[in-house]
N, C-alpha and C positions, 0 to 999 in steps of 0.2 A: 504494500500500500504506500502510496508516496508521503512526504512528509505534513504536504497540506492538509489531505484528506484526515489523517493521525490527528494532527492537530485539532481539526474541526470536529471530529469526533468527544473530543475530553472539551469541549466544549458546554456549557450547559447554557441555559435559557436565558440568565444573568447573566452572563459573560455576554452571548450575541448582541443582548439588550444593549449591555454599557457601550461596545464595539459602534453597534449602529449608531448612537447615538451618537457618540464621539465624532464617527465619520463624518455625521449628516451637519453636526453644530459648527464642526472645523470649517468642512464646506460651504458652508453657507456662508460663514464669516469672509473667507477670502472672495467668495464672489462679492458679495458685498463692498466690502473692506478696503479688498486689493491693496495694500499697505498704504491709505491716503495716508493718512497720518503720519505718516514722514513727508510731509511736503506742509504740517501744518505753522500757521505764525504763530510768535510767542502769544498775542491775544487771545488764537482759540485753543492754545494750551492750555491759559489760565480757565478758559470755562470750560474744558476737560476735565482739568485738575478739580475744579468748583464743584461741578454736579458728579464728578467720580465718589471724590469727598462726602459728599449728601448720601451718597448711595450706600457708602461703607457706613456712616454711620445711623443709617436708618435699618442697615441689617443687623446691626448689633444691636438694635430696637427691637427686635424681635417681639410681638404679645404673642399669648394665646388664647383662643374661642370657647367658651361655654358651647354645649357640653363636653364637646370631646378631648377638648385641647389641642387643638390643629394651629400651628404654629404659623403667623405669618407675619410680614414685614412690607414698608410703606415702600419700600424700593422701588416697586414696582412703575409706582408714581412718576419716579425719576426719568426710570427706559421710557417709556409713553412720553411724557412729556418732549425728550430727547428727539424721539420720532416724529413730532407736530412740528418742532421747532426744527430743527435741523436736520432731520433727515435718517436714515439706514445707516450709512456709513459713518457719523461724528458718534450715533447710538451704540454702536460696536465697536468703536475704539472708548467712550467712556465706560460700556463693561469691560474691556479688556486688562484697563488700567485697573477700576475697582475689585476684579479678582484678582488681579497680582496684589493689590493690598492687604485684601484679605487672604490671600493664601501667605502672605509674611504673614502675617499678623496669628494667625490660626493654623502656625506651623504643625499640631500638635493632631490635626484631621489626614486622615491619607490623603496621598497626592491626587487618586484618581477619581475622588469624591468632588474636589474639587473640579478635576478638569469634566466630569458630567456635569456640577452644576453650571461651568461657563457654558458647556454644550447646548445646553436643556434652554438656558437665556437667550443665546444665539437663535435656537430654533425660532424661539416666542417673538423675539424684534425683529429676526427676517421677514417671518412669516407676517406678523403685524403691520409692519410697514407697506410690505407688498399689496394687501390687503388694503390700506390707508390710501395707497396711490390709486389702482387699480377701481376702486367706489369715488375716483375724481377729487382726493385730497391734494392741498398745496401748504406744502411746507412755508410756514412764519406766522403770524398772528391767529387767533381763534376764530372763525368767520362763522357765521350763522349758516351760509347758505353749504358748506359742507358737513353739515353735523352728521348725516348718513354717511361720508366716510371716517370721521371719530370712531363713530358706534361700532361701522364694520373693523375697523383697527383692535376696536379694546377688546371685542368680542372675541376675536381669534386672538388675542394675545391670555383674555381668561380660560377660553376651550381649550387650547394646547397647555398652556401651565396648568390646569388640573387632568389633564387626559395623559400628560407626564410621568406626575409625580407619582397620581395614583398608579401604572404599571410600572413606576420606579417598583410601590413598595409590593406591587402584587409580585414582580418577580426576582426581588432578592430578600423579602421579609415573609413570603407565602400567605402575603392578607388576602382576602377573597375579595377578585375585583366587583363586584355587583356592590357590594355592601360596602367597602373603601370608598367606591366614586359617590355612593348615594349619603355618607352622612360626611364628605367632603362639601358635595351641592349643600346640602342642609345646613350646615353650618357655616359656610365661609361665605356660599355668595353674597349678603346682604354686604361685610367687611369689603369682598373684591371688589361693587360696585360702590362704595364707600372710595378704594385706592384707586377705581379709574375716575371717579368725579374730584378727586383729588388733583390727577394727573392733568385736568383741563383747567385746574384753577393754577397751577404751576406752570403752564403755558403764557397766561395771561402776564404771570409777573417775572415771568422770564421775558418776555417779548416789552414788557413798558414799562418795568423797576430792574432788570438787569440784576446784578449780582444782589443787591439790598433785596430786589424781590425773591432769590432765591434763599437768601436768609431769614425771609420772616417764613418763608412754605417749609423750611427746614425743624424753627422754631415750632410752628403748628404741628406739623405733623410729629417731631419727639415728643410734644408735651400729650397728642392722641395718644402717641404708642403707650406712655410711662399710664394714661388714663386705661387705657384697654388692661393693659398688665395691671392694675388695681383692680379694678373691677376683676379682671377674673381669679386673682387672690380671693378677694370676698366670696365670689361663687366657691370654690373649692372649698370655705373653711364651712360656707353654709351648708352647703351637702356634705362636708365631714358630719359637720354634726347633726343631719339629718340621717346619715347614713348608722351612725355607732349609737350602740347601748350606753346608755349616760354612766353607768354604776360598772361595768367591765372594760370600757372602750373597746370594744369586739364589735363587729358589725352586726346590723340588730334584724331580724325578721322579714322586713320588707327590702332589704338590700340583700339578703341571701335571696329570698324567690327571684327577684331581678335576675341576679347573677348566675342562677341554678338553670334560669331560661335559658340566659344568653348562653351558658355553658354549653347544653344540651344542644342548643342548635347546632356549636361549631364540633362537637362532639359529632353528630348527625350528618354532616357537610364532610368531615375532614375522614371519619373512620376511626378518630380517636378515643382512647380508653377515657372513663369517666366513672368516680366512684362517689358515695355519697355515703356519710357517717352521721348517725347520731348518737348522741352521747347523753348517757342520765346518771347524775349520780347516786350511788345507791343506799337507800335508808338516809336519804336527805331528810325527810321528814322527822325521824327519831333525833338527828340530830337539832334538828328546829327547836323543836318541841320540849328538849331537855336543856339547851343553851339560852334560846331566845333568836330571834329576829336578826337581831344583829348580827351577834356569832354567824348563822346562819349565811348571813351576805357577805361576812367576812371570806366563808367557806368559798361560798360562788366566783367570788372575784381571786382565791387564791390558786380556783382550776383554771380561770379566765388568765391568768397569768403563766400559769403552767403551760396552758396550750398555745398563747402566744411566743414564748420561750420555743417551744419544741417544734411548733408548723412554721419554721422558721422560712421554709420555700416560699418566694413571692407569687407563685401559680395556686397556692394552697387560698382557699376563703376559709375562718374561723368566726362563726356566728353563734350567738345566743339565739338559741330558738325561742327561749320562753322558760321563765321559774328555773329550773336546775339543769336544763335540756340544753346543750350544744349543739351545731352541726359543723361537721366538716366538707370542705367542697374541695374533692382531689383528683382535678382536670391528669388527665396521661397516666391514672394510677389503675389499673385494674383490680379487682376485688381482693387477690391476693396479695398483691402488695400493699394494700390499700389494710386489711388484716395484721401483715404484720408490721406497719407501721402503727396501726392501733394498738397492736399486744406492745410493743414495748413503751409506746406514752402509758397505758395502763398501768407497768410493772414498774416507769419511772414515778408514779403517783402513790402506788402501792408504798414506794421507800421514801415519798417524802412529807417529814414531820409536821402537823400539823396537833394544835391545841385540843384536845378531848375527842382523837379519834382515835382510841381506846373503847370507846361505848360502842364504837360500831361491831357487828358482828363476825367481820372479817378481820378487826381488830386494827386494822387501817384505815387510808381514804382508799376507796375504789371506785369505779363506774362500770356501767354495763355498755354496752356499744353494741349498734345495728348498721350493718352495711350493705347497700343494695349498687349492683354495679348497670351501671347505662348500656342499652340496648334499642337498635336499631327502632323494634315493635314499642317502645313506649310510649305510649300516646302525647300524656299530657304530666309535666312536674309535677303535679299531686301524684302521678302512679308511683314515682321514683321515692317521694317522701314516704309515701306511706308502704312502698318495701322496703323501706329503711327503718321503720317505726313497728313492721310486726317485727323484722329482726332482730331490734331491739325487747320486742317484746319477750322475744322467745328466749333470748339473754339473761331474762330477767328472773324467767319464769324457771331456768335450770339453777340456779343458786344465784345468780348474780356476778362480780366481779370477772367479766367473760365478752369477749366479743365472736358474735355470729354473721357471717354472710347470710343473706335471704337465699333460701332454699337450699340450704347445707344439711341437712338434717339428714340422718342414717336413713337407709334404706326401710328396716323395720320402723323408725319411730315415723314415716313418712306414711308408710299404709297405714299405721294406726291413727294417724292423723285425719287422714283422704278419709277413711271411715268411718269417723267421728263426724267430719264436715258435711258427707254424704247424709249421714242422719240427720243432721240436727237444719241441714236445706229441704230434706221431705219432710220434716216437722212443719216448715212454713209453707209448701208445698199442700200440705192436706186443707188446707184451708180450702184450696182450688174442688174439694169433694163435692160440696157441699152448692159453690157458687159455678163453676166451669167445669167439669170430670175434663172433659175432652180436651182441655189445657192439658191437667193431670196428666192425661196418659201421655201427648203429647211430648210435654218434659223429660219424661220416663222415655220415651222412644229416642227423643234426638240425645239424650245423655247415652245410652245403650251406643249408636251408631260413633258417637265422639270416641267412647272408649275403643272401638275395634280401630278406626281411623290415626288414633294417637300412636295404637301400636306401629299400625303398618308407615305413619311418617315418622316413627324412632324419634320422640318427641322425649328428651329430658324427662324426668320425674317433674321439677315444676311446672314444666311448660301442658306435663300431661293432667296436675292438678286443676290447673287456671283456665286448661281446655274442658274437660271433662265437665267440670262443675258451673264453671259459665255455660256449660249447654243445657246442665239439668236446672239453671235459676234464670235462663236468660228472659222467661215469662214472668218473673214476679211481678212484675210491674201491674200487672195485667187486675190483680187484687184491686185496683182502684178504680178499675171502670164498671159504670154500674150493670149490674148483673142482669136489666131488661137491656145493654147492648152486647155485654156477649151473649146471650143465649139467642137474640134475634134470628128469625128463622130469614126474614126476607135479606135483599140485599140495602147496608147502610148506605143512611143519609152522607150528603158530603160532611155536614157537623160532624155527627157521632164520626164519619171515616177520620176526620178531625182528630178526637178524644181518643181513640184508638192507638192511633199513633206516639198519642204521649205517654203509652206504656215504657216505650225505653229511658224517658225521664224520670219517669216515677221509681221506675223497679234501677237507675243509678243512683237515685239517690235514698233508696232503701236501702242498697248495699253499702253505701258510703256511713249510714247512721253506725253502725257498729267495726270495731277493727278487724274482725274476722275475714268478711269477704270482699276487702276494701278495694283486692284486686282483681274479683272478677268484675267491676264496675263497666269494665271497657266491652265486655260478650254483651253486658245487656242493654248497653248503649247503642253499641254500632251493629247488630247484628240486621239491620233494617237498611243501614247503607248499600250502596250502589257501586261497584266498577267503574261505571261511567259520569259517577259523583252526582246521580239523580236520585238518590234514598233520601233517606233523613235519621237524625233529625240535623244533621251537620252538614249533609251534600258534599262529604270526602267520599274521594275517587282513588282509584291504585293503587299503590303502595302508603298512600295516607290512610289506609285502614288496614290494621295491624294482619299478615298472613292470617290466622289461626278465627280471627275476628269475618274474615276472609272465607275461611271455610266451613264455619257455623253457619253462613247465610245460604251457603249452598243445601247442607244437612236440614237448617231448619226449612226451606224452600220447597225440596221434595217432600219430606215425613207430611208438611201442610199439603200440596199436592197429590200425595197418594195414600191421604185416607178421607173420613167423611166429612165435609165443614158445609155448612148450611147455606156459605153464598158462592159455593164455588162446586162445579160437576167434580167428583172423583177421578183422575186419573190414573190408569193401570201401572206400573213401575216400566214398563216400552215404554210407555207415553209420555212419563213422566222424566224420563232419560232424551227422547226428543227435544223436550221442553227447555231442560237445561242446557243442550248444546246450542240449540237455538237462542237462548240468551248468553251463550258464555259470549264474554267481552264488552256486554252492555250491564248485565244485570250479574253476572257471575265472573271472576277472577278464570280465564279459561284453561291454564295449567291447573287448577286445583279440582276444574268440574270435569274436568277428565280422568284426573285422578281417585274421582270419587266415583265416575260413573264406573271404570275399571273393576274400583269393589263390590258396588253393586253386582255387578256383572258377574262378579267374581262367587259374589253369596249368592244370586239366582241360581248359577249352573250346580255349587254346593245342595242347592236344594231339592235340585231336581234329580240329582245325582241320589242322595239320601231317601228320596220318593220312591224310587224304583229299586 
């Protein structure tokens, strides 16, 4: 292979980036340029030297924007300006000078940071200028009757400097361009169009106060930037103290869900691991209760301290949930790592002294901890809390002093579980005897068909609980509609089809009242959704509805289809396998209804088989 080809190979995406840009900024400059500037008088030296001057130190002005902190500076003012008045060529010799200042000046930045941001400038005032000419502008005084070449000017000098910077950071920082450029626009445009109405009022005292006018536009503009940069001081210390718990200074409740969202998303986008801890400590109350109040907050603030000692990572979030409860937010940490950085904060807690924890029963301080780790099928940041909160529970419930992963549990203590849960969901199940049977059996049927399905998709033990059991309670809901609209023999009104529907509301938020089945919330919710995001009661389509949520609507679809319901004819299980194909990709996820119709098919010939 020859030596170019090698080369452009160990190449990456960043490298081409800086490369091109380098080339395009150089280029443009010499066409531009062409070294006027050696042929200039000592007069427009000195207003080289003047507006260079401006330039350098308005970029040492730097503010930055509420909310993101997106850093910017009035310089910008300067090039523009440079461009109305004088033209492409005097505008790229005054940055040329002002990055050699700043590059002495800021020896301490790599050299090729610098030469992209001369590049990246170059582009913005070739390209601007061009642009400025091009819509009929004339360089020297501000005239009214070209303001549509201004506009066209600053406009391309704003769309290239954010369409830059942003693939500056998408391809050497890995930020996600969608969301970079959109809380760029969000934030900064109002300041940019702030620095180009600026750049026309520096025209003006350029062109009929000469240097004096570039002195007082210097003055102004420092004394904005030193104002911007207060201002967003103030913001920062008001959202600190909006963000922290007054009594731990840990970040409080509403700044963890924030952050747990934003987490989950880039979690969701990037592929990356995502763990989520809650922490309680245990026989807090006995401790209360025999110290007092006080003691008590003493207690709290002295794990609040511990935990900010030890989550020392700046990728970690350390929040108070609430009373004695922690959470931790451990973006790139998977469950297992995620375990045994909680077992050792634990065992460092366990050894360290505190005033009357002697009463405790462990004879130390301890906590109990629940960790549920991020998964693609999660729907909504409450699924994640609250498998972080049974973990916890289940922590608590075996002695205490202990941290558990959700769905770690032995294989034996796992069925005794599943069959505990099983019972004590046809306990509220039976209710349906009396008001619906045909629910009843219903439930019983498509929990039956889940179970054989979980097998044959080799479905985890949890994933086989949360399936299973979301199929036999995905009707609960169904208890609250009145009992002359299910049993209706004719077909319903559009209302009552109305009320009907809001069974997957009701029966979420039945399972939400108690911690038990807090995670089958999502079978009984979505199990009415659509493929083609025409269900309800949310109108998610695709992969926004969890696989397994996916394949319940198929199981529940046919069991309704191939037995007797009072507004709909019976279909045969032929018929009712036509049926499905015939919706898979509108109505059905089509890998999964073929996958199902397979089993069917698979238990028909079984049967027939066993017949004869």
């Amino acid at each position: 292979m020859p030596k170019w080809k090698t080369l452009i190979a160990k190449l990456n995406l960043s490298h081409l980036y800086a490369i091109a840009i380098c080339l395009a900024g150089l280029g443009l400059f010499t066409i531009y340029n062409q070294g006027a500037f050696i042929h200039y008088t000592a007069p427009t030296w000195v207003w080289v030297y003047a507006l260079s001057g401006a330039a350098v130190v308005l970029t040492f002005f730097t503010f930055q924007l509420p909310p993101q902190g997106n850093g910017l500076s009035l310089d910008s003012s300067v090039y523009l300006a440079c461009i109305f008045v004088f033209g492409p060529t005097f505008s790229l010799t005054v940055l040329l000078v002002s990055s050699v200042a700043i590059f002495l000046i800021e020896r301490k930045t790599i050299w090729w940071k610098h030469l992209i941001n001369f590049a990246i400038y170059s582009i913005i005032i070739a390209s601007a200028s061009f642009s400025f000419t091009a819509l009929g502008g004339v360089r020297g005084p501000l005239m009214d009757s070209h303001l549509l070449a201004y506009a066209g000017g600053m406009a391309i000098y704003f769309v290239l400097n954010t369409m830059l910077i942003v693939f500056y950071y998408y391809v050497f920082y890995n930020e996600n361009l969608y969301e970079t450029l959109k809380g760029m626009m969000k934030d900064t445009i109002i300041a940019y169009l702030s620095t180009l109405v600026l750049a026309l009022v520096l025209v003006i005292l350029l062109y009929h106060n000469h240097i004096f006018g570039l002195a007082l536009f210097l003055c102004l503009s420092v004394l904005l930037s030193y104002a911007f940069k207060q201002m967003f001081a103030m913001y920062r210390d008001i959202e600190e103290r909006a963000n922290r718990d007054p009594r731990t200074g840990l970040f409080n409740h509403s700044y963890f869900e924030l952050t747990l969202e934003e987490e989950m998303r880039k979690s969701r986008s990037t592929g990356s691991s995502l763990s989520l801890a809650m922490i309680d400590i245990d026989d807090f109350k006995k401790y209360n209760d025999h110290f007092g109040h006080l003691k008590g907050d003493g207690l709290i603030v002295f794990l609040a301290e511990l935990l900010k000692k030890e989550c020392g990572s700046p990728e970690m979030v350390v929040s108070r949930y609430g009373g004695e409860e922690f959470t931790l937010l451990m973006p790139s940490y998977d469950t297992e790592q995620a375990k045994s950085f909680l077992d050792r904060l634990r065992k460092t807690l366990n050894n360290s002294h505190f005033e009357g924890a002697e009463i405790f029963p462990q004879g130390c301080l301890s906590f109990s901890s629940g960790i549920a780790g991020y998964r693609s099928d999660i729907h909504d940041k409450s699924e994640l809390v609250d498998q972080a909160d049974q973990a916890l529970y289940y922590a608590k419930k075996q002695g205490k002093n202990m941290v558990h992963v959700y769905g770690h549990q032995s294989p034996q203590e796992q069925d005794i579980d599943f069959s505990q849960d099983v019972r004590d969901i046809e306990q509220q199940l039976n209710l349906f005897m009396y008001k619906d049977l045909e629910t009843f059996k219903h439930s019983k049927r498509v929990f039956r068909y889940a179970m054989d399905i979980s097998e044959l998709l080799l479905l985890d033990s949890l994933s086989k609980r949360q399936f299973t059991l979301g199929a036999l309670i995905h009707d609960i809901g169904k208890l609250e509609i009145p009992w002359g609209i299910l049993n209706k023999k004719e077909k319903l009104t559009p209302e009552e089809w109305e009320m009907v529907k809001w069974h997957v509301t009701w029966g979420k938020q039945m399972a939400l009242m108690g911690d038990k089945f807090k995670d089958l919330a999502p079978y009984i919710e979505l199990h009415h959704e659509r493929y083609d995001g025409k269900g309800y009661p949310h109108g998610f389509k695709g992969e926004e509805i969890p696989r397994l949520c996916r394949m319940l609507t198929i199981i529940d679809s046919f069991d309704a289809m191939t037995t007797e319901r009072p507004y709909q004819p019976t279909k045969s299980v032929e018929e009712a396998i036509v049926e499905l194909r015939a919706c898979a990709g509108s109505q059905f996820d089509p890998e999964l209804t073929e996958f199902f119709i397979s089993y069917i098919e698979s238990r028909q010939l079984r049967t027939k088989e066993a017949a004869v």
